[in-house]
MIDREN-155071 format. One record per residue (C-alpha): x, y, z. Coordinates in steps of 0.2 Angstrom, whole numbers, plus 2048, in hexadecimal, padded with zeros to 3 digits. Each point is the difference from the previous one (the first is absolute). Example, Ala and Ser with C-alpha at 12.3 -4.5 7.8 and 13.67 -1.06 7.14 Angstrom:
residues 2
83E7EA827;8068117FD;
***
This chain:
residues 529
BB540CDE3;80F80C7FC;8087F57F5;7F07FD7F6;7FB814801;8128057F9;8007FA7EF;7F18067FE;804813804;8107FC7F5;7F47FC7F2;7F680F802;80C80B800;8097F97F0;7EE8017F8;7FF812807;8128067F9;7FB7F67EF;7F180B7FE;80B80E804;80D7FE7F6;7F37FE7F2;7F880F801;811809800;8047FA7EF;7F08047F9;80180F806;8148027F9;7F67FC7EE;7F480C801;80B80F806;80B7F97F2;7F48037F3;7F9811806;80E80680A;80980B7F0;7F7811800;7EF8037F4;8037EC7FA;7EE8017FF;7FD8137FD;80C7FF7F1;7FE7F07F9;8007F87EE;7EE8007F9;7F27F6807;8027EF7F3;8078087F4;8117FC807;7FD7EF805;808803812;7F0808807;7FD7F680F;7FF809812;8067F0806;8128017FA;8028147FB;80A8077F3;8127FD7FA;80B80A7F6;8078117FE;7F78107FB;8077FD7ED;7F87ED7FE;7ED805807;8038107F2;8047F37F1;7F37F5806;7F48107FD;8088027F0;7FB7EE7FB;7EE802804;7FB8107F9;7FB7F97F0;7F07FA808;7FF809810;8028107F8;808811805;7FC7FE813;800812806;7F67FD80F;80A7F6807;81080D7FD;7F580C806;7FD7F480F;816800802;801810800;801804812;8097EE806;8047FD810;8137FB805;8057F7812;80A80A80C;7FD8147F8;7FE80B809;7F080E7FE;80B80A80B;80580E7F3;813807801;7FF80D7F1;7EE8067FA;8087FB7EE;7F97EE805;7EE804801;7FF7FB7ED;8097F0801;7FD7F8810;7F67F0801;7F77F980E;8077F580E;7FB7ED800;7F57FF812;80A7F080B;7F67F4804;7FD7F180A;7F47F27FB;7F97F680D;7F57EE7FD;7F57F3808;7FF7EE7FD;7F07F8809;7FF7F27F1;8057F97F4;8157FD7F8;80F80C804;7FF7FF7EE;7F0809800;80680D80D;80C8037F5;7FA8067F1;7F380A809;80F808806;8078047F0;7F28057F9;7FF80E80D;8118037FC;7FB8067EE;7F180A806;80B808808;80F8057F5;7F18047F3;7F980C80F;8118077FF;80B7F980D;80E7F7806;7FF7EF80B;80F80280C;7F77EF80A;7F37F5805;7FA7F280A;7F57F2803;7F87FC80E;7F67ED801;7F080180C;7EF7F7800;7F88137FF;8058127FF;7FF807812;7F280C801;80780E808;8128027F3;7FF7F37F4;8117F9805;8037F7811;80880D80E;8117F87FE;7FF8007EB;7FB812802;80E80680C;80D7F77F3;7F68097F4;803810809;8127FE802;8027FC7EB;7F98117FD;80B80780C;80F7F67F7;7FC8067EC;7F9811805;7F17F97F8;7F180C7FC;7F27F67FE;7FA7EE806;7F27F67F2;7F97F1805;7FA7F37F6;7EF7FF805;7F180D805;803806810;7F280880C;800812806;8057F8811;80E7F67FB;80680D7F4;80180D811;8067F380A;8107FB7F4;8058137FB;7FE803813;80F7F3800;80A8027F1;7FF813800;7FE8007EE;7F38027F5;7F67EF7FD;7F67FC7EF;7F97F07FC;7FD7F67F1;7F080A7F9;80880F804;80D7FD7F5;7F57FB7F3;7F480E800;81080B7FF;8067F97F0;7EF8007F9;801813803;8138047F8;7FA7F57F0;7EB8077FE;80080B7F0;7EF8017FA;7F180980B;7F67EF800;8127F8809;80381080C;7F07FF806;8007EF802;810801809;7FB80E80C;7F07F8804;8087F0806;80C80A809;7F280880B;7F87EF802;8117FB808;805810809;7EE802807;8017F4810;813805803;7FF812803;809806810;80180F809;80980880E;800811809;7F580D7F6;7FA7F37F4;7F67F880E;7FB813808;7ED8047FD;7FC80D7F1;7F5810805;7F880A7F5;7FB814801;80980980D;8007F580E;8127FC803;7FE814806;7F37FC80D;7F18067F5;7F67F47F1;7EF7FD807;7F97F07F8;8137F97FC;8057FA811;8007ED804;80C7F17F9;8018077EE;80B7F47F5;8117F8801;80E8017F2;8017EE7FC;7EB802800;80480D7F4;80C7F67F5;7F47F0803;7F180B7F7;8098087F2;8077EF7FA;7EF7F77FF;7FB80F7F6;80C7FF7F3;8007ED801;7EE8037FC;80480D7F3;80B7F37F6;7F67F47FF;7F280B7F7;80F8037F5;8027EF7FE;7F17FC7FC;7FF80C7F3;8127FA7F8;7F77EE801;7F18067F3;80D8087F4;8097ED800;7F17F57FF;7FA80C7F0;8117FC7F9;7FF7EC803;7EE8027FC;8048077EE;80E7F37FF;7F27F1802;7F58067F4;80E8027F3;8027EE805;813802801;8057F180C;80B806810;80F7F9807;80580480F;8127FE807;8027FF813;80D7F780A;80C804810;80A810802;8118017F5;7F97F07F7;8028097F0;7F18037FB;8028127F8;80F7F97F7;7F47F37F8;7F680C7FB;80D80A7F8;8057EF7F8;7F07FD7F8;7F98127FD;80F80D800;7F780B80A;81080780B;7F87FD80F;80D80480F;80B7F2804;80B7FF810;8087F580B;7F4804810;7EF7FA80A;7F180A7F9;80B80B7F1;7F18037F8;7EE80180A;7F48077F0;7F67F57F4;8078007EE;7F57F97F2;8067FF7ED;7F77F97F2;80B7EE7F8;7FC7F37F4;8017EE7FF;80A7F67F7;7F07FE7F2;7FE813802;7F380380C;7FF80E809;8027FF816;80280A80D;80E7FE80D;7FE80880F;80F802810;7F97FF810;809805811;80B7F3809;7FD7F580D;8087FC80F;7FF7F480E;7F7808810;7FA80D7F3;7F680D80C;7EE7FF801;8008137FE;8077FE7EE;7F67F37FA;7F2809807;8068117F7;8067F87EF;7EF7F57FF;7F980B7F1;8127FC7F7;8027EE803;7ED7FE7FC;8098037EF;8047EC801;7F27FA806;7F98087EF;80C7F77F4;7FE7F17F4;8117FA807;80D80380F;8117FD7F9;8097FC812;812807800;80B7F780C;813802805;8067EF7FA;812804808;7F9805811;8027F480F;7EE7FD804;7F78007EF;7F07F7805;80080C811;7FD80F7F3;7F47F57F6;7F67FE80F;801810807;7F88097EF;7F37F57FE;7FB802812;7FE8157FD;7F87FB7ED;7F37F7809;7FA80D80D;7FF80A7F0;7F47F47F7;80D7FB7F5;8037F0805;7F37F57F3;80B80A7EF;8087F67F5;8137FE804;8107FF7F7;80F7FF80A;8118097FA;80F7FC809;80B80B7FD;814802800;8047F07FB;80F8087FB;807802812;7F57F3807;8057EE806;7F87F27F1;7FB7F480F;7F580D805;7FA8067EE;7FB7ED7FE;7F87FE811;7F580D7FD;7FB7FC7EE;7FB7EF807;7F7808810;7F480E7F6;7F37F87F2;80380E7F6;8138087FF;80D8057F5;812805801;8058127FC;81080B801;7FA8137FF;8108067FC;8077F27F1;7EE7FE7FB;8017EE803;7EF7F9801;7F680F7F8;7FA7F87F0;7F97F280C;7F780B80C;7FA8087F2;7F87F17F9;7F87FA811;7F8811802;7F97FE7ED;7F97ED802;7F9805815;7F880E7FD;7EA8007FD;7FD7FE7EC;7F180A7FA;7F07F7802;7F28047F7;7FF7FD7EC;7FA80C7F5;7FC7FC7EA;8008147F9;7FF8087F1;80980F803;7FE80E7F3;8108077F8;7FD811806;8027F8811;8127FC800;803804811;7F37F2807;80A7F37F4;81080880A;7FA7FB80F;7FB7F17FC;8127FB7FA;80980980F;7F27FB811;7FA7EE7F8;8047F07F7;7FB7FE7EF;7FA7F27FB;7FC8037EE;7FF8117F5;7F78007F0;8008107F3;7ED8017F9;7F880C7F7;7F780880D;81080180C;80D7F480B;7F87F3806;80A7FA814;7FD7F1807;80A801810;7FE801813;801810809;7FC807811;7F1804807;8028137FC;8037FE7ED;7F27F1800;7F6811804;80680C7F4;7FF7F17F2;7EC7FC802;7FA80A7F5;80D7FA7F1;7FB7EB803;7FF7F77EE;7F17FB7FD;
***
């Protein structure tokens, strides 16, 4: 029996140490890629330079990422928001500590530590690992430095702090060892297990959507995106609310904490009660705003589809270079950089087809996998924006490790929105820094794909042509005679239709062509007879 039983403990344990030793090296390449200070925060821009996958991070001294700016301002234009975003950068191991009062105007802020923690219930080490890099970049583009992480493989996270007992006490003792100030884990933790680990660790504790919601927050802009933001906040912070010595005391109104206040005596309200109450009534307060902010957009679309200007929206994964490609195609100088979320408001400029008719192309927010339900509950009116267009032009990262994962993941949060029935295009992007084996597996794998390089413009007078041929034709045909005092009809015609033929008579230009619906109406009255 022993010698039967010996071996296979032996086994076991090989397995076990195998496993080990496999997570140790992932973890080596993560904290490889994002362990140099603001790799993420400071990074090249977001496709423009090719290198943009939160996978690998950036490479290169300060002078390369400034020549690579140099390169692309011819389409991506001045970028002053995102100096103006590098203008207060944040630089590991300074000190905020102040020794002469001659600092206050030059001191920067220190990167927070951190310690990334993650759980594999299914699928590969593989997949565990780029989850773990991902939260790696959210986490340099939050603004701090990954000092360590770990992986822990378990059927199911343990419901009171997420780790098992033993993974958490290691946990405890890696703080302890970086002088780490905060613990993210990759995943969304109860209020329970988020007590439970900080009770532990003795460090703050934040997990996954936290650290979304808090990047959402340093990159908002507009008041539509603030609102948003703060009201997906206060759906997350709502259930996690704790209180502790006179936060949990009872509140008393009149004079009755002196002995007097008839009418005011009994149980009054608690603190957190308090807090509780005044949140739902902002919460409620912004999404009347919200609402209001929704009429302003629809009008706009509204006066967009009657113009019957087709719209092309361009969605895709975070840092897949979609703002790049829009610069590409438009030079509108939308903010470019190197990070997860760089740039949260919808941008629309007008473009033209290669045959010179006129679209609109629209920049949605990114996506993300595990993307809170808070957001996409919050940004609904903006990503409704999709669900509107003629044509979803899906940006993805050709060089990152797990394309198909960001494909997936997108299409999932596009169709919760009612945007999963839009006609698609897929982009891959970066096939400047991307491995051709995958280019081509892709372009085989998606019915409708073509290969793009934001940055060398590779690929752009293809995309171009797909987006001309794909998008709806006008439909209904119209035989006028427009007088020649009505110039501006025969302009539209030309710039919003297809003309078939155009004829100069006597009594005026005579169009045969097909137009949208819209124009059909403002042409009735001119049909030949």
């Amino acid at each position: 029996m022993n010698d039967n039983t010996q071996p296979t403990v032996a086994v076991q344990h090989d397995r076990a140490g195998n496993q080990e030793a496999e997570v140790d090296r992932a973890l080596a390449r993560i904290l490889a890629g994002h362990g140099s200070a603001g790799a993420g925060a400071d990074g090249t821009e977001d496709g423009a330079a090719g290198t943009g996958n939160e996978g690998t991070g950036t490479d290169g001294s300060e002078g390369e990422r400034l020549e690579d700016v140099a390169d692309d301002v011819d389409y991506d234009g001045d970028q002053l928001d995102l100096a103006d975003r590098r203008a207060m950068r944040r630089v590991a191991g300074l000190s905020t500590e102040l020794t002469d009062v001659t600092e206050v105007e030059y001191r920067q802020l220190r990167l927070e530590k951190v310690v990334l923690v993650g759980l594999q219930t299914e699928g590969s080490s593989a997949e565990a690992e780029v989850s773990l890099q991902e939260l790696a970049a959210l986490a340099a583009t939050a603004g701090s430095e990954v000092v360590d992480g770990m992986i822990q493989r378990r059927g199911n996270p343990d419901p009171a702090t997420f780790l098992g007992s033993g993974k958490a006490a290691e946990l405890a003792d890696v703080v302890a060892a970086t002088g780490a100030d905060t613990v993210i884990c990759d995943g969304e933790l109860s209020p329970s297990q988020r007590r439970g680990l900080e009770d532990i660790v003795k460090v703050k504790v934040v997990d996954r959507t936290a650290l979304i919601l808090d990047i959402f927050a340093q990159h908002a802009k507009s008041r539509e995106g603030k609102a948003q933001v703060e009201l997906a906040q206060m759906e997350y912070l709502l259930p996690r609310l704790r209180g502790w010595g006179e936060s949990m005391s009872r509140q008393a109104g009149g004079r009755v904490a002196g002995g007097a206040g008839i009418g005011s005596r009994g149980p009054g309200e608690t603190k957190i009660e308090l807090d509780r109450r005044r949140i739902r009534t902002r919460m409620a307060k912004l999404r009347r705003d919200l609402k209001h902010m929704k009429t302003a957009r629809d009008t706009k679309r509204g006066s967009r589809d009657r113009s019957g200007v087709p719209t092309v929206a361009i969605a895709g994964y975070t840092n897949a270079g979609k703002s790049s490609l829009l610069n590409r195609l438009t030079g509108a100088g939308v903010l470019v950089e190197n990070a997860l979320f760089a740039t949260l408001d919808p941008t629309v400029r007008r473009a033209e087809t290669p045959e010179g008719r006129p679209i609109v192309l629209a920049d949605t927010v990114g996506f993300v996998r595990q993307l809170p339900h808070q957001l996409v509950e919050a940004f609904r009116s903006t990503l409704e924006e999709v669900s509107g267009a003629d044509l979803v032009v899906h940006v993805v990262d050709g060089s990152h490790p797990d394309p198909e994962g960001q494909l997936a993941a997108v299409r999932e949060v596009l169709g919760e929105v009612g945007a999963g029935s839009v006609k698609e295009v897929v982009a891959i992007n970066k096939i400047d820094a991307a491995d051709p084996e995958v280019v081509r597996r892709l372009l085989r794998r998606e019915r409708l794909a073509v290969a793009v390089s934001a940055r060398t413009g590779e690929g752009m007078e293809e995309l171009r042509r797909i987006i001309a041929e794909e998008l709806p034709h006008p439909d209904v045909a119209v035989d006028v005679v427009l007088p020649y005092d009505r110039g501006d009809l025969v302009n539209r015609v030309h710039q919003y239709g297809e003309v078939v033929r155009a004829e100069h008579t006597a009594e005026g230009t005579r169009l045969e062509a097909r137009v949208p619906a819209g124009l059909a109406g403002d042409l009735s009255e001119y049909r030949a007879s």
